[in-house]
N, C-alpha and C positions, 0 to 999 in steps of 0.2 A: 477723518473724524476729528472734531473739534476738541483743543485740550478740555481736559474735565467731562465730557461725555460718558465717560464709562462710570465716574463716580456719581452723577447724576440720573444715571441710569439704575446704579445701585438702590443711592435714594427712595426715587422711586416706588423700586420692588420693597425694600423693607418700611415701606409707609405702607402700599398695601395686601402686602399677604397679614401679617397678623391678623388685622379685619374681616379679610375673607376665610383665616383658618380659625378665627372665631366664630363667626355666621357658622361655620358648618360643623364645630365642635359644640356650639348651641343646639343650634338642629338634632343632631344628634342625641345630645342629652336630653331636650325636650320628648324627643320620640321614644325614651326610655324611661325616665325621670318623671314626667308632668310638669305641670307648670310651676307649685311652689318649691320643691327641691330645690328645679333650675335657677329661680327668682334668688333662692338664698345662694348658691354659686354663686350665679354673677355679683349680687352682692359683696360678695368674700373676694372675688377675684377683683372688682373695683375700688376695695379697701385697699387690697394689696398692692395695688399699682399706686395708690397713692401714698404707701406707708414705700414704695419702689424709689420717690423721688424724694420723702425724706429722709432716707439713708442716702441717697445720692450726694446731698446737701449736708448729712451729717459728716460722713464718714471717706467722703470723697467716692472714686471707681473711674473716673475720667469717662472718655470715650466709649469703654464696655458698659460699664455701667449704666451710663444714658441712652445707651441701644438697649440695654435688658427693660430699663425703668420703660422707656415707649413703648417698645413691645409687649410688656404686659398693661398696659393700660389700649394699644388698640387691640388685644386680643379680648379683653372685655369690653371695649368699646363695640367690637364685632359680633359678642357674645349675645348683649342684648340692647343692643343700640347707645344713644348719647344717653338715652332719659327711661328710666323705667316706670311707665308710669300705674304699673297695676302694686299695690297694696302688700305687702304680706304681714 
């Protein structure tokens, strides 16, 4: 095995599970929720990850930090895509 494979394989998986346990905590809540509930979720969840990276930038966290800040931004990224584009 090539040095750094394993850490690249890490990579990887933590780029994309959050997306797909997004998609499917979406799903989810849609099937429960409806559409505007969900619509204001993800909303709140993609503020959140963008208020994720400026504490990252305020307040420092290193390395954990910037794995929490990503992963909440592709778990909402997964939740309801790049663009929401219906209305609430």
């Amino acid at each position: 095995m090539p040095p750094g494979a394993d850490a690249k394989r890490w990579q990887a998986g933590w780029g994309i599970a959050p997306p797909m346990a997004g998609t499917v905590v979406g799903g989810v809540l849609f099937a429960r929720l409806g559409m505007k509930p969900l619509a204001v979720a993800v909303f709140n969840c993609r503020r959140d990850g963008n208020l994720s990276y400026w504490a990252l930038a305020r307040f420092g966290g290193g390395v954990p930090g910037l794995l929490v800040a990503v992963s909440l931004e592709n778990l909402a990224g997964g939740n309801g895509g790049k663009r929401c584009s219906w209305p609430c």
